[in-house]
NUTIRO-24052 format. One record per residue (C-alpha): residue number from 1; residue in three letters; chain; y, x, z. Coordinates in steps of 0.001 Angstrom, whole numbers, plus 500000, padded with zeros to 6 digits. Layout:
BEGIN
+-----+------+-----+--------+--------+--------+
: seq : type : mol :      Y :      X :      Z :
+-----+------+-----+--------+--------+--------+
: NUM :  ALA :   A :      Y :      X :      Z :
...
+-----+------+-----+--------+--------+--------+
end
This chain:
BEGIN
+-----+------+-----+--------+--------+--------+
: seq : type : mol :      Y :      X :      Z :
+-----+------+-----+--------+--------+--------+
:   1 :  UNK :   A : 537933 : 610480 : 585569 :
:   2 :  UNK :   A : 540677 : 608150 : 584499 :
:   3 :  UNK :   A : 541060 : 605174 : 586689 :
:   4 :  UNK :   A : 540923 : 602716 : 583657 :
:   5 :  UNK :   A : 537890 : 603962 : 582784 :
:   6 :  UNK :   A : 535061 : 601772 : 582745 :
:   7 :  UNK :   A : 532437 : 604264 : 582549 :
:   8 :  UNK :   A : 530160 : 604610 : 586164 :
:   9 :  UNK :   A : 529268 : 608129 : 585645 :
:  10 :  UNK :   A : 525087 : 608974 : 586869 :
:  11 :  UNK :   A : 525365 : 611250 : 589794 :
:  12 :  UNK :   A : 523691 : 615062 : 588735 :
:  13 :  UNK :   A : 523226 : 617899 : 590669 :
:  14 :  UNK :   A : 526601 : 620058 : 590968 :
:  15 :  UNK :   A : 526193 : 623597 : 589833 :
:  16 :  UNK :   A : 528933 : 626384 : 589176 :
:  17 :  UNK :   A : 529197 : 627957 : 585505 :
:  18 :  UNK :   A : 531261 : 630931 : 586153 :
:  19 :  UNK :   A : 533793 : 629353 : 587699 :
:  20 :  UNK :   A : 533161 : 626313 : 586063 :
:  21 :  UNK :   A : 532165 : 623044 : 588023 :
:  22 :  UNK :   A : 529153 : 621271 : 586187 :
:  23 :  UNK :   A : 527868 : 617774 : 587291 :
:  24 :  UNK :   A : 528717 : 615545 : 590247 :
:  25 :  UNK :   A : 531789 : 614533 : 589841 :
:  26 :  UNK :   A : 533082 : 617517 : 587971 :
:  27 :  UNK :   A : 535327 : 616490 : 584973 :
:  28 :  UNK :   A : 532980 : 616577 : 581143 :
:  29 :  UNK :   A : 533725 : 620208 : 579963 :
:  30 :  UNK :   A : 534105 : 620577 : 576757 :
:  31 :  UNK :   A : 532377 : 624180 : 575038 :
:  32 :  UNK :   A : 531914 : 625798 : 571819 :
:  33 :  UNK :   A : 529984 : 628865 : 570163 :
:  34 :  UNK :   A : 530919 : 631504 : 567913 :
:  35 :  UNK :   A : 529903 : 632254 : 564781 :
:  36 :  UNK :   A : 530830 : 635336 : 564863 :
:  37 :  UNK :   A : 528692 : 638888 : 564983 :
:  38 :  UNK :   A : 528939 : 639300 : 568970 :
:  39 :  UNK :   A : 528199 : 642989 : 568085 :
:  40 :  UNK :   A : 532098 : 642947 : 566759 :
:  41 :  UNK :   A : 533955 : 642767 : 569780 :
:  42 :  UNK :   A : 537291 : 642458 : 568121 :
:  43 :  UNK :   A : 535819 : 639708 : 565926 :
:  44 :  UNK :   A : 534214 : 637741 : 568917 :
:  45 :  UNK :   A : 536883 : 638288 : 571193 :
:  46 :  UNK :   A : 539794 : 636784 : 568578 :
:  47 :  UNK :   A : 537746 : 633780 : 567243 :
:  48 :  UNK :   A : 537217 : 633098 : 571549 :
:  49 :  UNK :   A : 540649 : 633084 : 572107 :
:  50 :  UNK :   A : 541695 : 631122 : 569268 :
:  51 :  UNK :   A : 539009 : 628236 : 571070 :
:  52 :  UNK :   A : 540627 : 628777 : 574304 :
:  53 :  UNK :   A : 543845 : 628124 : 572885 :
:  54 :  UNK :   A : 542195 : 624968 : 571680 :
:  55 :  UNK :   A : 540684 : 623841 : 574718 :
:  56 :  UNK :   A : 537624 : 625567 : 575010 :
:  57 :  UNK :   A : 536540 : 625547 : 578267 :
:  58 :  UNK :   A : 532530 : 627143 : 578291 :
:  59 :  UNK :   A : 531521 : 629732 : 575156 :
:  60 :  UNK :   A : 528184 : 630839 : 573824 :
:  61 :  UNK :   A : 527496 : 633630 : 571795 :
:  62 :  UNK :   A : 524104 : 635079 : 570109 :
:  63 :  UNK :   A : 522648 : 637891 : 571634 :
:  64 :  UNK :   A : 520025 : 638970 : 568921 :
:  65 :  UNK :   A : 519599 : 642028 : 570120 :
:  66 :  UNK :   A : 520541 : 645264 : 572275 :
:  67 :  UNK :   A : 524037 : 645805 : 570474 :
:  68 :  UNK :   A : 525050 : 642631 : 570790 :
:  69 :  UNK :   A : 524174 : 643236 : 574923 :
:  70 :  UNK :   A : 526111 : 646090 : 574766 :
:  71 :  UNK :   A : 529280 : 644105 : 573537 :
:  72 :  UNK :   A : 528851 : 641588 : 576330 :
:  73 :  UNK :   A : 531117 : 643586 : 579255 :
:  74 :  UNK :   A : 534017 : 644249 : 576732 :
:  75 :  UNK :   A : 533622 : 641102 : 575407 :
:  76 :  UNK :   A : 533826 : 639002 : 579585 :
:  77 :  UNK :   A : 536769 : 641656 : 580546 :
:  78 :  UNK :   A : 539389 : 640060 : 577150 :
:  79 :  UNK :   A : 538310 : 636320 : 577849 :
:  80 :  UNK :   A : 539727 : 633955 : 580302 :
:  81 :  UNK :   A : 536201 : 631355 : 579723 :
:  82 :  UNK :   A : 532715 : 631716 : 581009 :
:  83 :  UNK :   A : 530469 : 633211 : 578962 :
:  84 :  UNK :   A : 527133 : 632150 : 577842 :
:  85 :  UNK :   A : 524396 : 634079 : 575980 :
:  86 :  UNK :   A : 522099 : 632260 : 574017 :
:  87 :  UNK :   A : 519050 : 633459 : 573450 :
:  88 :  UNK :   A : 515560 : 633012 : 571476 :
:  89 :  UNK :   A : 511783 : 634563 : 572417 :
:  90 :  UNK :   A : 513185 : 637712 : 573690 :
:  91 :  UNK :   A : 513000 : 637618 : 577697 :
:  92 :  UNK :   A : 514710 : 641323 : 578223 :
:  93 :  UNK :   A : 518293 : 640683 : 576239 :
:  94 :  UNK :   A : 517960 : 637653 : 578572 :
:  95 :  UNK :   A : 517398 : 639854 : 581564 :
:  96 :  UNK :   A : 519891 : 642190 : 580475 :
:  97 :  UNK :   A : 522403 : 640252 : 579390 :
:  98 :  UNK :   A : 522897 : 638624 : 582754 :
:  99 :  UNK :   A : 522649 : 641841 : 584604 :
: 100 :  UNK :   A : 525809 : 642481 : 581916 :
: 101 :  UNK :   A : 527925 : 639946 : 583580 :
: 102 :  UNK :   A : 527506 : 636503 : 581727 :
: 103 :  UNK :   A : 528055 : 633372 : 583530 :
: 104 :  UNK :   A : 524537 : 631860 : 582433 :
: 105 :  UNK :   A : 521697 : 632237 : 579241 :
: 106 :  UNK :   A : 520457 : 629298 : 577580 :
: 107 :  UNK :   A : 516944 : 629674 : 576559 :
: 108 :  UNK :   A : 513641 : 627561 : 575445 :
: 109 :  UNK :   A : 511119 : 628828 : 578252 :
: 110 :  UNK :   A : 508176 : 627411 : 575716 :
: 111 :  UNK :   A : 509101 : 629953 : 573559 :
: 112 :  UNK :   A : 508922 : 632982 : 576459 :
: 113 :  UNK :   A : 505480 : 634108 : 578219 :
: 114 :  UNK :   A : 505407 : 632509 : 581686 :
: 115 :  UNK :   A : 505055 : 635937 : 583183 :
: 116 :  UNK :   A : 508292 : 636952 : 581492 :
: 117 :  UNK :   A : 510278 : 633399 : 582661 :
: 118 :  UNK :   A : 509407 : 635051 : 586344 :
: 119 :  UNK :   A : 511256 : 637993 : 585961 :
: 120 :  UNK :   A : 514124 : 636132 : 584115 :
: 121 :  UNK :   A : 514581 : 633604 : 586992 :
: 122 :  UNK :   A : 514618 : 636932 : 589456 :
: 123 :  UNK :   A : 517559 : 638026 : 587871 :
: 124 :  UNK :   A : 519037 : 634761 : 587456 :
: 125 :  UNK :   A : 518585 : 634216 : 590927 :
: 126 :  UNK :   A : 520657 : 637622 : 592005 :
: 127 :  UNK :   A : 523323 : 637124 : 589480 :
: 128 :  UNK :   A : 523963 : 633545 : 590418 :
: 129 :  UNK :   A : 523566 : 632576 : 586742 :
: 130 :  UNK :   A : 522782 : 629357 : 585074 :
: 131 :  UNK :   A : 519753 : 628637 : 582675 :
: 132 :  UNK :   A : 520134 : 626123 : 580350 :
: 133 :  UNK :   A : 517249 : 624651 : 578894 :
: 134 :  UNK :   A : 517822 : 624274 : 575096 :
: 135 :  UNK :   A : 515193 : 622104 : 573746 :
: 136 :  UNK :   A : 515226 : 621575 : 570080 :
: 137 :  UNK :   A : 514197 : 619395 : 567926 :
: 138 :  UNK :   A : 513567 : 622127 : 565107 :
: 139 :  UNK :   A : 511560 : 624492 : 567574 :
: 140 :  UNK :   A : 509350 : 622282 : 569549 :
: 141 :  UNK :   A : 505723 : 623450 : 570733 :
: 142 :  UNK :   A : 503048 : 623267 : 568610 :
: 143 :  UNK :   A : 500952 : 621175 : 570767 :
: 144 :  UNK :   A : 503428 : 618689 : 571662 :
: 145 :  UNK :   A : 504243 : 617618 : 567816 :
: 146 :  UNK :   A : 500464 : 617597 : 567316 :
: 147 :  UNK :   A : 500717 : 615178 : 570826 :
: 148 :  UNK :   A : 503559 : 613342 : 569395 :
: 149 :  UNK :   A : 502508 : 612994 : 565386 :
: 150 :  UNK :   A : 506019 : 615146 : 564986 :
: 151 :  UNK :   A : 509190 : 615478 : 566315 :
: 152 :  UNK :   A : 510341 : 611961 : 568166 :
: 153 :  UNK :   A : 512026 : 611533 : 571713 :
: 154 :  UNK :   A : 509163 : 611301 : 573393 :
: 155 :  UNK :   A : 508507 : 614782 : 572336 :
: 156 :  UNK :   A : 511678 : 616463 : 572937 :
: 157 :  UNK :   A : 511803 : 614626 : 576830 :
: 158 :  UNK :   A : 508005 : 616338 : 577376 :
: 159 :  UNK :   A : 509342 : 619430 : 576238 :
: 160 :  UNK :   A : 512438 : 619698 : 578729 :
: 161 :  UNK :   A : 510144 : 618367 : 581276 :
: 162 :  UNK :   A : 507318 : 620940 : 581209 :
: 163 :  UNK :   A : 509787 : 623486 : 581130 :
: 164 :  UNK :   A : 511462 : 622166 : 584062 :
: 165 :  UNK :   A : 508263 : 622621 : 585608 :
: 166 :  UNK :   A : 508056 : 626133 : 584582 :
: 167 :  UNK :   A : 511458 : 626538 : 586198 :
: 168 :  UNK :   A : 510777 : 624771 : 589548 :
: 169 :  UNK :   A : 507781 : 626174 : 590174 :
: 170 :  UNK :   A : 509220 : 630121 : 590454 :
: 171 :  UNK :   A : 511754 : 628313 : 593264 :
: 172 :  UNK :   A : 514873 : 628133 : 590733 :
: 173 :  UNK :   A : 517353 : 624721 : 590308 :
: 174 :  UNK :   A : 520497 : 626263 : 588546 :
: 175 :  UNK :   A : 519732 : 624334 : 585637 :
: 176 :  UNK :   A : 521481 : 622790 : 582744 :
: 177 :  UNK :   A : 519631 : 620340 : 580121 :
: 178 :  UNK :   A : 519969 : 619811 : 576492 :
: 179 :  UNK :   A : 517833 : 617696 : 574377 :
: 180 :  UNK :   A : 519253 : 618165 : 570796 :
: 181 :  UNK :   A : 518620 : 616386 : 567209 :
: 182 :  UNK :   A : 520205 : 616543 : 563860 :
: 183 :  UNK :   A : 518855 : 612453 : 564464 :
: 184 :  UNK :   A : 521694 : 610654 : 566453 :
: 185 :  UNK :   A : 519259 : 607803 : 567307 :
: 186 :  UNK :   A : 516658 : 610313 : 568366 :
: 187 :  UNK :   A : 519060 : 612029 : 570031 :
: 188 :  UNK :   A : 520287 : 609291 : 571936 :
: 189 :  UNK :   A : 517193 : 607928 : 573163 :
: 190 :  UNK :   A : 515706 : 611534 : 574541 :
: 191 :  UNK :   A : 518711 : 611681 : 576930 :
: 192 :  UNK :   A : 519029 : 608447 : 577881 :
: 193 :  UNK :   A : 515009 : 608981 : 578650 :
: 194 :  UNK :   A : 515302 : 612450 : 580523 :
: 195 :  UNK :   A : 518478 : 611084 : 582437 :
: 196 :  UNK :   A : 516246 : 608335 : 584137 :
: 197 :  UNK :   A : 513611 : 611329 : 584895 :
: 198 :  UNK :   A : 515992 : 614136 : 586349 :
: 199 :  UNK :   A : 519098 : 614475 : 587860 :
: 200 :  UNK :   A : 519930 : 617615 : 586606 :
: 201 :  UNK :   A : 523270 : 618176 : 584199 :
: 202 :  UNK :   A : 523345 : 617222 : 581039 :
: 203 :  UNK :   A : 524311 : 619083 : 577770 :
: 204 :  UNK :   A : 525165 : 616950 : 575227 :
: 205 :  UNK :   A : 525275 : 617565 : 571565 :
: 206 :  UNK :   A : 524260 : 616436 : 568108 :
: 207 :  UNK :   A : 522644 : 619564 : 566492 :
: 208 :  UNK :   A : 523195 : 620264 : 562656 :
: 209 :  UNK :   A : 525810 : 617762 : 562616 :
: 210 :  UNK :   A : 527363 : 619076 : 559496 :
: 211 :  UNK :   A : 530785 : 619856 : 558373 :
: 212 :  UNK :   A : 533796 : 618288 : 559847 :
: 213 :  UNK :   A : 533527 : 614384 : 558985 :
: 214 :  UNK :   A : 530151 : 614285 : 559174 :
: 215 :  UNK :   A : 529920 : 616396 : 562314 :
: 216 :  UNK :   A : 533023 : 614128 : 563897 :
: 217 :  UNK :   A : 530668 : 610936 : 562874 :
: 218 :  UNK :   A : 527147 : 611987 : 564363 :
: 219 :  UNK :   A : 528911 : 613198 : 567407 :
: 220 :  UNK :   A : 531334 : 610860 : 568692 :
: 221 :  UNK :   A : 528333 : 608189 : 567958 :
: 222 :  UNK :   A : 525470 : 610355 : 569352 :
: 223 :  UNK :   A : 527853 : 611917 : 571961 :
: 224 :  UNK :   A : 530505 : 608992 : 571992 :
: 225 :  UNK :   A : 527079 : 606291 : 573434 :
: 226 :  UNK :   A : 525740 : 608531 : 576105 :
: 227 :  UNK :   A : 529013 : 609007 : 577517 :
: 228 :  UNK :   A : 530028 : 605753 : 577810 :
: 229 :  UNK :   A : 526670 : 604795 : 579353 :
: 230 :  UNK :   A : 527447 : 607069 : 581829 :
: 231 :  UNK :   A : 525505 : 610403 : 580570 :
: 232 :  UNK :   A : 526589 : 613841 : 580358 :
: 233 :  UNK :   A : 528590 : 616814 : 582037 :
: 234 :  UNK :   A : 528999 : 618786 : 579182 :
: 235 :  UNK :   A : 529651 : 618341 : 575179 :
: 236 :  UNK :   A : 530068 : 620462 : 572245 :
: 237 :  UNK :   A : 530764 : 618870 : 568829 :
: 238 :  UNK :   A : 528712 : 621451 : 566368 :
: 239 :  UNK :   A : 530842 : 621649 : 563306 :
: 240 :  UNK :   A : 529989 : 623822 : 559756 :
: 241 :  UNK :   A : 532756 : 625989 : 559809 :
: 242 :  UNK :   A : 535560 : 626853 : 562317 :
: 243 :  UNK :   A : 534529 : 626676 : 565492 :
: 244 :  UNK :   A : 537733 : 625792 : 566673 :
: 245 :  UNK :   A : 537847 : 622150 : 564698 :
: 246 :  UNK :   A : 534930 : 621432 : 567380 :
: 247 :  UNK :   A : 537601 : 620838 : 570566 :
: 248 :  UNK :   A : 540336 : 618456 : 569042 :
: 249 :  UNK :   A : 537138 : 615933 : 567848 :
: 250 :  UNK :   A : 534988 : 616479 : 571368 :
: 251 :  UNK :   A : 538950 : 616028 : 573374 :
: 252 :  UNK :   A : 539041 : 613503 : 570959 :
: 253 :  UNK :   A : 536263 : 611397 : 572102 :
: 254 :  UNK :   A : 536821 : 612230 : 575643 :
: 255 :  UNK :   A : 540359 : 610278 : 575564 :
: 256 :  UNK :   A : 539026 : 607510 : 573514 :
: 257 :  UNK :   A : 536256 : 606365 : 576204 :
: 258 :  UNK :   A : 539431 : 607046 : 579009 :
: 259 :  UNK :   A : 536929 : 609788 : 580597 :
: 260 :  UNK :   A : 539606 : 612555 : 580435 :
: 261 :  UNK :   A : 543026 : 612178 : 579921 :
: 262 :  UNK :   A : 543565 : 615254 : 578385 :
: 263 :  UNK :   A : 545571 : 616731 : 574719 :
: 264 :  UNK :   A : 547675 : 614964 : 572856 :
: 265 :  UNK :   A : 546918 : 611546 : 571801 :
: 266 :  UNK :   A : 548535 : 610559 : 568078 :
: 267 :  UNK :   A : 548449 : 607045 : 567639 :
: 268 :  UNK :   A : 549774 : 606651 : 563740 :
: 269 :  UNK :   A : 548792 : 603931 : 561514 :
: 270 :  UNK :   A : 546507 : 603739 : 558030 :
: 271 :  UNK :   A : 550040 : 602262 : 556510 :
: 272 :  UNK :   A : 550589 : 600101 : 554152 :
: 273 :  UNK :   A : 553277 : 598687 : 551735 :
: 274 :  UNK :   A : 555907 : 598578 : 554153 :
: 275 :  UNK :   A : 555724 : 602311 : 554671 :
: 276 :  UNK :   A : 558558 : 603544 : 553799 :
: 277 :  UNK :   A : 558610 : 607253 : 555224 :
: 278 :  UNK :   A : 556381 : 609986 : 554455 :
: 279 :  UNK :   A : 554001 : 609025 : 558117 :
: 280 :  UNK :   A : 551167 : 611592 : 557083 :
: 281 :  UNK :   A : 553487 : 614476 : 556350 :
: 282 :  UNK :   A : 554730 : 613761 : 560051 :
: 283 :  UNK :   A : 551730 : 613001 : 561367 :
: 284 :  UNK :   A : 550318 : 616414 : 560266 :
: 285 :  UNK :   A : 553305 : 618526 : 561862 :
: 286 :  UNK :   A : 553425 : 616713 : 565241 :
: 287 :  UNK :   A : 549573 : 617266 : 565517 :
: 288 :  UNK :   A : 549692 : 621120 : 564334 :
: 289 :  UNK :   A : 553116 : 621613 : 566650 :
: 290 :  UNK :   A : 550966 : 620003 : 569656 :
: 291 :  UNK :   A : 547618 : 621811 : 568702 :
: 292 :  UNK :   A : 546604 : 623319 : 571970 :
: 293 :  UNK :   A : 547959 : 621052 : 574534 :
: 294 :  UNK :   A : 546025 : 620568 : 577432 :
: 295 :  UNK :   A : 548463 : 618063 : 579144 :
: 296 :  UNK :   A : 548391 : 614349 : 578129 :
: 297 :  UNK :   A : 550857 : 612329 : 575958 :
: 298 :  UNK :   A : 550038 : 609623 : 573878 :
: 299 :  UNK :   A : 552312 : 609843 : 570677 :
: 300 :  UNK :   A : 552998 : 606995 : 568401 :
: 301 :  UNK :   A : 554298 : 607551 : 564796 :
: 302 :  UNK :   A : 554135 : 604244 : 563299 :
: 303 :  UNK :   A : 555150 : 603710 : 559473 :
: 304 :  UNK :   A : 557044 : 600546 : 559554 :
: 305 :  UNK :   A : 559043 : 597960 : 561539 :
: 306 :  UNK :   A : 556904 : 595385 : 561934 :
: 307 :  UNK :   A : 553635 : 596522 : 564251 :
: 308 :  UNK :   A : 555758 : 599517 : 565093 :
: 309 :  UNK :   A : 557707 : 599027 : 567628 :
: 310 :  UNK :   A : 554996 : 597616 : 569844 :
: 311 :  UNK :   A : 552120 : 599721 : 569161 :
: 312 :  UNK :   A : 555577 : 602851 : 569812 :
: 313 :  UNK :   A : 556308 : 601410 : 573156 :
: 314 :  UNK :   A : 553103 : 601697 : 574655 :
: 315 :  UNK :   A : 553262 : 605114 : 574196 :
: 316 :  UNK :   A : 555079 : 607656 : 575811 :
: 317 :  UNK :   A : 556852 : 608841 : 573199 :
: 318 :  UNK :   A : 557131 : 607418 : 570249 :
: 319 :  UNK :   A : 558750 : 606546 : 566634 :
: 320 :  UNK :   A : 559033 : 603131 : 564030 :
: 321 :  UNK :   A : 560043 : 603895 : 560926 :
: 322 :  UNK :   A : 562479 : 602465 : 558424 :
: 323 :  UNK :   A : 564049 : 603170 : 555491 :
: 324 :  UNK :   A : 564787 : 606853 : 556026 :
: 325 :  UNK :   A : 565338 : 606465 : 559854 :
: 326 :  UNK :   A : 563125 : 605302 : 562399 :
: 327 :  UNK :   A : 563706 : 603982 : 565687 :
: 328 :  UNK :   A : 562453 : 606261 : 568610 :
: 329 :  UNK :   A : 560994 : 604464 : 571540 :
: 330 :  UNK :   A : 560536 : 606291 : 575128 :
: 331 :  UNK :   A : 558027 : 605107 : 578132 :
: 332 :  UNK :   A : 558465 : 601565 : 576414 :
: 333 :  UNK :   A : 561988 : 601451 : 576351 :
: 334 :  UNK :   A : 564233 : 601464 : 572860 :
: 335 :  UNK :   A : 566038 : 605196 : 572909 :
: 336 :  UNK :   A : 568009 : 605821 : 569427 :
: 337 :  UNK :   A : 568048 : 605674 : 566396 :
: 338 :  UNK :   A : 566934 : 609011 : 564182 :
: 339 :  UNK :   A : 567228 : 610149 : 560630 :
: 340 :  UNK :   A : 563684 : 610541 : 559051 :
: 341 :  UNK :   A : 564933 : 614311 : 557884 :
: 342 :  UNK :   A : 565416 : 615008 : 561992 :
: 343 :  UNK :   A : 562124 : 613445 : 563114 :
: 344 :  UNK :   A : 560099 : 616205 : 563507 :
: 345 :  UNK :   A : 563020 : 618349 : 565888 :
: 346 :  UNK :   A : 564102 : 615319 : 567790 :
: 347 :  UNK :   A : 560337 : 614434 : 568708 :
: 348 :  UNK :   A : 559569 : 617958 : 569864 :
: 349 :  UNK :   A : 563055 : 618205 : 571747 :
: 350 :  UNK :   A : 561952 : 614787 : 573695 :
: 351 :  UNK :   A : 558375 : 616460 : 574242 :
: 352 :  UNK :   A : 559879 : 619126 : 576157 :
: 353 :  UNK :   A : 562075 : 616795 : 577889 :
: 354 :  UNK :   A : 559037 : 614609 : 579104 :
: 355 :  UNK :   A : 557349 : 618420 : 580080 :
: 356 :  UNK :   A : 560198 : 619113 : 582501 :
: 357 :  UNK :   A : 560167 : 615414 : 584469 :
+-----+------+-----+--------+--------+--------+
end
């Protein structure tokens, strides 16, 4: 965690995901999940690396069925990310998909005989996978929204405790939580409530966030709270769409809060009047030619003299515009002058030079 942080992390149990560290003092990992049909290899294997590339860190994939399985080996030998299979009512693809190699299975024990959760921890115990419970706030028990007049946060922090319970009770603790709602308040409160109750790692998410502005809104204020209070070992920003927008908004909200200096970090303003160079066009290109970047660099591309040169030099690389120049500004100090036409090549040619110091 970055020292200027001023987030006091709560202590969870430390657990390995594939190779993964999860909890303790672990850095936040940021995952995803396809949307792809994991039965298409080819398909599933592209859209995964095109999330690595991102940023991705942890991936989940549907396993519906046998054929999908089947594709899990292929799938684990052309990825360079643990693997997770998520799966609903069906105990034996969960069974089989871990004896097929994936780093852990996130299921809903409620929804899985308590006969069948034994033999599923048995093989999760072999196969030193994870389980992550996945409670829902779309597929709670019965009984519990008839305890709990509906779906409310008190419901969703019964349901990941009795299932806990289940867990515990056939001698297994390599467990990951997730309380999710569409609701950000809802949401909030069931993990700040289950986070008092268990020190086991936390998954945290906003479920059916929406497409990308809504998604980036409900998350980085559902997600955004917890971790600032201190809650959470994992994220994934659930976008309609592209997986891949998911990383740059959950990176996103990791740098903002100082948890992880990590990507690139634009700092551009809304302009105004004084503008006098095209600031979005450049904006745009420096993001897309940085899209990827694990290291940190905070970027300034400001679109006029007068906050620009201060908000530039606090950066570590950075530009003020004028008139059809702009003055460049590097680890706070003044460094030339450049033609707007040249900003783009210059900024990328000082990037590199930063890279190699």
């Amino acid at each position: 965690m970055d020292d200027l942080s001023k987030v006091q992390r709560k202590k969870t149990r430390k657990i390995n995901l594939g190779g993964v560290p999860i909890g303790g003092d672990a850095p936040i990992a940021v995952q995803s999940m396809t949307n792809t049909d994991t039965s298409d290899v080819k398909a599933t294997v592209a859209q995964i690396k095109k999330l690595e590339k991102a940023g991705c860190e942890i991936i989940r994939v549907t396993v519906p069925d046998q054929e999908a399985v089947n594709a899990l080996p292929e799938i684990i030998k052309r990825i360079s990310i643990p693997l997770i299979a998520d799966i609903h009512f069906h105990h034996q693809l969960a069974i089989n998909a871990m004896k097929q190699g994936v780093a852990g299975i996130r299921i809903n024990p409620g929804n899985i005989p308590r006969g069948k959760i034994r033999q599923i921890v048995q093989v999760a115990k072999e196969r030193d996978a994870v389980i992550r419970i996945g409670v829902n706030a779309g597929s709670l028990q019965k009984e519990l929204l008839r305890q709990y007049g509906g779906v409310t946060a008190e419901a969703l922090v019964a349901s990941a405790l009795k299932n806990i319970d289940l867990l515990e009770e056939e001698g297994f603790s390599r467990l990951k939580l997730s309380l999710k709602s569409s609701d950000v308040p809802m949401m909030i409160e069931a993990y700040r409530a289950i986070a008092r109750k268990t020190d086991y790692p936390l998954h945290l998410g906003v479920t059916e966030a929406g497409t990308l502005v809504d998604a980036a809104i409900k998350s980085s204020l559902g997600i955004g709270t917890l971790l600032y209070e201190g809650i959470g070992d994992t994220i994934r920003v659930s976008v309609t769409g592209n997986p891949v927008w998911e990383i740059p908004i959950a990176y996103g909200i990791l740098r903002s809060l100082r948890i992880r200096k990590v990507g690139p970090e634009i700092i551009s303003c809304p302009t105004c009047g004084r503008c006098r160079i095209d600031l979005l066009g450049l904006t745009r290109k420096i993001e897309k030619a940085l899209a990827g970047r694990k290291e940190y660099l905070k970027v300034a591309l400001m679109g006029c003299v007068v906050n620009g040169p201060g908000e530039a030099a606090e950066a570590d690389i950075g530009i003020a515009g004028g008139k059809g120049f702009g003055m460049m500004f590097k680890k706070g100090v003044t460094y030339k002058k450049v033609a707007e036409k040249d900003f783009v090549p210059v900024l990328l040619k000082e990037i590199k030079s930063l890279e190699r110091k």
